[in-house]
N, C-alpha and C positions, 0 to 999 in steps of 0.2 A: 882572412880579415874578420868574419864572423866568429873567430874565434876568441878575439877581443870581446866582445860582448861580455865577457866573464867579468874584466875588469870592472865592466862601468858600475858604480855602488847600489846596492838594493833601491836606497833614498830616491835618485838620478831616474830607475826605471817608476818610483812611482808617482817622480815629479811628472814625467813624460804619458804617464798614463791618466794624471789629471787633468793636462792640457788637452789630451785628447777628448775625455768624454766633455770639458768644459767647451771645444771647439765644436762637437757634434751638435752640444744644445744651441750653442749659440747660432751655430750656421743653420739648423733648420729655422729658426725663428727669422736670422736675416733674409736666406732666400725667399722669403712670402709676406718679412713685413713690409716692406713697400705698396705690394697688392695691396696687402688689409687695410694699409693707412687709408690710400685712394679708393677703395670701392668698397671697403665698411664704414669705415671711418668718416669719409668724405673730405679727406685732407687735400691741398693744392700740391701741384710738385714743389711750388717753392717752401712748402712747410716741408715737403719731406728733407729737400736737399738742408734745409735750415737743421730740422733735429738731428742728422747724420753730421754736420758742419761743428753743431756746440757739442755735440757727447766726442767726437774725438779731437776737438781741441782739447777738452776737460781729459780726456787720458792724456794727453800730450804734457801738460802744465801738471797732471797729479803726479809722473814717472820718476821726474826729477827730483823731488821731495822727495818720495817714499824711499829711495835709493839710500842717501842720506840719512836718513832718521834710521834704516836701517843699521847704518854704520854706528849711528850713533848709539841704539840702542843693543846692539850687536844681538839681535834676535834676528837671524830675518823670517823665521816660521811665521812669528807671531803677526808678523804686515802681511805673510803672502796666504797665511788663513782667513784674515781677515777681508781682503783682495777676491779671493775665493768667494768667499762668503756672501761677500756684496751681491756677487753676481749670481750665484746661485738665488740667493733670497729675493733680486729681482725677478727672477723668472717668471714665477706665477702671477706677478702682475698685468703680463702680454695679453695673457688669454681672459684674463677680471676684466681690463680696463674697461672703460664706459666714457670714457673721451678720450682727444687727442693729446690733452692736460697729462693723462695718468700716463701712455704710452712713453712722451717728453720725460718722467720723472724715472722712468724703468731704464731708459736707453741713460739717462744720467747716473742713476745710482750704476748699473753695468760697467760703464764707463769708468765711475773711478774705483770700483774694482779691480777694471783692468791695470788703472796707473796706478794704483796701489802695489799690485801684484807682480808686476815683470820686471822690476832692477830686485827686489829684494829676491823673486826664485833664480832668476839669471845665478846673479851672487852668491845664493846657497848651495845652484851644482858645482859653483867652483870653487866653492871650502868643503865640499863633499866629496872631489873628484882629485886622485893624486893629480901631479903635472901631466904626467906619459899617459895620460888617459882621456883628460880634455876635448879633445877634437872629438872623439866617441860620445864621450857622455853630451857633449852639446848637440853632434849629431842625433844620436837617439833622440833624444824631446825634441827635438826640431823636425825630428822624421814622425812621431807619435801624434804630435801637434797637426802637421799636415795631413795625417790621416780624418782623424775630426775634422780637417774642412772640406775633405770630398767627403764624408761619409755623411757627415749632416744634410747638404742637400740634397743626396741620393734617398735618403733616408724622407725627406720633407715631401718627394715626388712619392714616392713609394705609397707613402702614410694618406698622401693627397687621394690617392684613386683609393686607397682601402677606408676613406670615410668622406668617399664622394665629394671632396671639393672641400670640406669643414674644414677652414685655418687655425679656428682657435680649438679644435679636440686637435688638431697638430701640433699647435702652442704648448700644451696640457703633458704632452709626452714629453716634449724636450726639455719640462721642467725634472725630469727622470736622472738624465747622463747628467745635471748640474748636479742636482745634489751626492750624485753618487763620488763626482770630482772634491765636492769638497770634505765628503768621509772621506776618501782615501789623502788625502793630505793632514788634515786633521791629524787619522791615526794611523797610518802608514809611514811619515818622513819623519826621521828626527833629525834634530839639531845637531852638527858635532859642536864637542865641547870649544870653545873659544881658545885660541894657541895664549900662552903664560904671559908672554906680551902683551899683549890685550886686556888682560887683566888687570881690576884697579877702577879709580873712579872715571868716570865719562868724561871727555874733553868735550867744551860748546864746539856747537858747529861754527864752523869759519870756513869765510869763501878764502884764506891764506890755504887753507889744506887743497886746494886745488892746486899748488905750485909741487904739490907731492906728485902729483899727475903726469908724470915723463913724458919727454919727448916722443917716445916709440908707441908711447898709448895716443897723443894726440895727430899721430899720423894717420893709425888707426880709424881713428872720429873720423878724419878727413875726407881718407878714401872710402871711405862707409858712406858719406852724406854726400858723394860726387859720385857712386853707385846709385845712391838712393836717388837722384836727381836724372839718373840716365834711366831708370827702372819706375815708369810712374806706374801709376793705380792699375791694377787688372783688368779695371773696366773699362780697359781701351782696348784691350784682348777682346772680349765681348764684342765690344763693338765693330771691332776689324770684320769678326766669324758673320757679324749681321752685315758689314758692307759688303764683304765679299759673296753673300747669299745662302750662309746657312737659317736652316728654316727655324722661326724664333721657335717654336717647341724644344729643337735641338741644340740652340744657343748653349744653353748651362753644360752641355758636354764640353764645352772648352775648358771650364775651370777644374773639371774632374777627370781632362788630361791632363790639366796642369801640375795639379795637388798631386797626382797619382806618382808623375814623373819625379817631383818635385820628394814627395815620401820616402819612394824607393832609393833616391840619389843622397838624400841627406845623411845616415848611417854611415856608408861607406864612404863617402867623401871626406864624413868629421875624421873616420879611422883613420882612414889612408893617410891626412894631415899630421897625426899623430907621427907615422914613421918617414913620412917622405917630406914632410916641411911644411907649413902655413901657407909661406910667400906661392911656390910651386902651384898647389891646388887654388889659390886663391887666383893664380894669373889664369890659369883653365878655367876657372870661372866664369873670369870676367870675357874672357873670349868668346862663349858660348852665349854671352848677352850680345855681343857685336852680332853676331851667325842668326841668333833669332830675331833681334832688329833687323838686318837684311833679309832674310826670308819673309818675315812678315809683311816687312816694306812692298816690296815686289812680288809677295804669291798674288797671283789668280784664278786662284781654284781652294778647294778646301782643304784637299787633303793635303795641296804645301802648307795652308795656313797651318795645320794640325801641326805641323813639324814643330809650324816656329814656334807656337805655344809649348809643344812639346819639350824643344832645345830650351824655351825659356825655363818650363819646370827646371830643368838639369842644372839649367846657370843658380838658380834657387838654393837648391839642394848642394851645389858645389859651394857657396859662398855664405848663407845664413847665419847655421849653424858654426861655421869657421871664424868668420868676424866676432863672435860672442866665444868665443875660446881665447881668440886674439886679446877683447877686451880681460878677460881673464887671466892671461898669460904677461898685463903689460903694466895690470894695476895693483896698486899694494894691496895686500890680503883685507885689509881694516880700511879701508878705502874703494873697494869693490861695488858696494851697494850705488856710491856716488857715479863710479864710472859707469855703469850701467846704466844707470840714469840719464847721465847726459848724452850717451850713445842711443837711447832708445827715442828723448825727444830728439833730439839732431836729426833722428832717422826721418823720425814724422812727421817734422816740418821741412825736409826736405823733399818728402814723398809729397809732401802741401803745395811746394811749390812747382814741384814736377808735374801734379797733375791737372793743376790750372795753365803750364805753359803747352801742355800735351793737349791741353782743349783747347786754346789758344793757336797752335797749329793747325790743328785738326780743322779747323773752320776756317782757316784763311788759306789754308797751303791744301790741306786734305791728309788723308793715313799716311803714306808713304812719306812725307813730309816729317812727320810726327815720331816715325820709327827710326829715320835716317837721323834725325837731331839725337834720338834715344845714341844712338851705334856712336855718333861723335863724340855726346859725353863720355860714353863708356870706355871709348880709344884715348881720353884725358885720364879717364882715372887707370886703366891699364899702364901707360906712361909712369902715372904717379907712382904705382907698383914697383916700376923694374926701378925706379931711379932714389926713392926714399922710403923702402922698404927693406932692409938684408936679408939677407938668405934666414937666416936664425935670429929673429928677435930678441932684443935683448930679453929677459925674466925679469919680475919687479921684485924689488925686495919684502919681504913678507914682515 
């Protein structure tokens, strides 16, 4: 399996390794900016849940554009350098700031960095990656990516006791692995050249070019945003490890079992997709969400919790990276940047509404309430799997 690796293109490895160092900055700034708002700052929670509420709405609304204008402009380097960019160049803002003003404007330029950046890179490892390789090369940056998010907060405790407690000389460092992500995109990835077809003057955007969007790619969206709906926010992970009683110090080890799992799984699962089928690994998957919703539902103790978290990472790693091969494998080549697009908002406004209805149980039913609804959505979208998915997706025409 690992011998694949060879295929996935130079480009692909060092798309994958700027998601990573761009994940490491980011996550040590998010693991502590919350603290800093509240007890430097003097922010309320409800300002914090407010800035966290408009900066990923505003990557939600920028994804689907960028996508788009990618196609349009048939560059996608040039939006996901710039995407890059953003976020890197907010960086140094975190640890400047001098109000809760400046902080607001940092979490927003980030933000639409980020919707800048993810339908047009999505897009470029799949005009950079043959067909028979796909599942790999999306796994890899999906598996690189996950690594930057356990490493940054490991990275943020680490840095915390080696400068006593100081968030913002921690701030100050994670402006380091930003800028290093956006040299290596910058000068590491090139464009391939645009196929002959393509060539020629620009056609205006029109929402008509959405009926180019088959059947087999909107099945895709579907069962993606009825995963995403059974799979809400992490921070209901968290919070289980805290109801069940682990000690808030050792809280954040759930998410760097999860990432950890989550890492190692994603590689091999995109591969294995590759020769043994989509549909197959994608129904493993979603199985693995059923299994860690019920474990988690019902642990009382921690170290079942650890499982479910654990089994979650896998369902992760089994299904991320493979949906975004899927979106690859089902949308026209010159139409990619869009598909992307609207599979990445779909996702996050599904994850939006997931994770209001997960808080919504949580307080009137309790956890186990919360995770058992998780298991039934996920037993809907399993369903959806066997029944309007094939075995071998169609291919989109290029």
């Amino acid at each position: 399996m690992f011998a694949r690796l060879a295929t996935v293109p130079r480009g692909v490895w060092a798309l994958g390794f700027v998601s990573m160092f761009m994940d490491i900055s980011s996550e040590m700034i998010h693991a502590l900016l919350p603290i800093y708002l509240v007890s430097v700052l003097g922010a309320s929670m409800v300002a914090v849940g407010f800035i966290e509420g408009i900066a990923e709405a505003t990557a939600m609304i920028v994804k689907i554009f960028s996508g788009s204008l990618s196609d349009w402009l048939g560059r996608r380097k040039l939006l996901a350098v710039i995407g890059y960019g953003l976020a890197a160049f907010s960086k140094p803002i975190f640890p400047l700031a001098p109000s809760l003003a400046w902080i607001v404007a940092a979490r927003f330029i980030d933000r639409i960095g980020k919707g800048i950046r993810g339908a047009p890179r999505d897009a470029l490892i799949a005009d950079l990656t043959p067909d028979g390789a796909r599942g790999a090369s999306f796994g890899l940056r999906q598996a690189l990516d996950t690594v930057g998010a356990f490493v940054g907060p490991l990275a943020a405790i680490g840095l915390m006791l080696l400068f006593a407690g100081n968030i913002v000389s921690v701030f100050w460092v994670a402006v380091i692995p930003a800028f290093i992500a956006f040299a290596l995109i910058a000068w590491f990835v090139q464009e391939p050249p645009r196929p002959q077809s393509q060539v020629g003057p620009r056609p205006r955007l029109r929402l008509a070019d959405m009926g180019r969007l088959a059947t087999p790619y909107w099945i895709v969206v579907g069962i993606a945003f009825v995963l995403a709906l059974a799979r809400f926010s992490e921070a209901f992970l968290v919070l289980r490890a805290q109801n069940i009683g682990l000690a808030v110090a050792l809280v954040p080890a759930v998410m760097v079992v999860m990432n950890m799992v989550y890492a190692l799984a994603a590689y091999p699962a995109g591969a294995a997709s590759d020769r043994l089928g989509r549909r197959s690994m994608l129904i493993a998957g979603t199985l693995l969400l059923i299994v860690a919703d019920l474990v988690l539902a019902y642990s009382d103790g921690v170290a079942l919790m650890l499982v479910g978290v654990a089994v979650w990472g896998l369902h992760m790693g089994f299904t991320q990276g493979l949906l975004a091969a899927l979106i690859a494998d089902t949308a026209p080549a010159d139409l990619r940047g869009t598909a992307f697009g609207i599979f990445n908002f779909t996702g996050g406004l599904a994850l939006l509404i997931a994770s209001v209805l997960a808080g919504a149980l949580w307080d009137q039913f309790g956890p186990a309430a919360t995770f058992l609804v998780g298991a039934g959505i996920t037993a809907a979208a399993l369903a959806a799997i066997a029944v309007l998915m094939p075995s071998a997706p169609a291919r989109a025409t290029v």
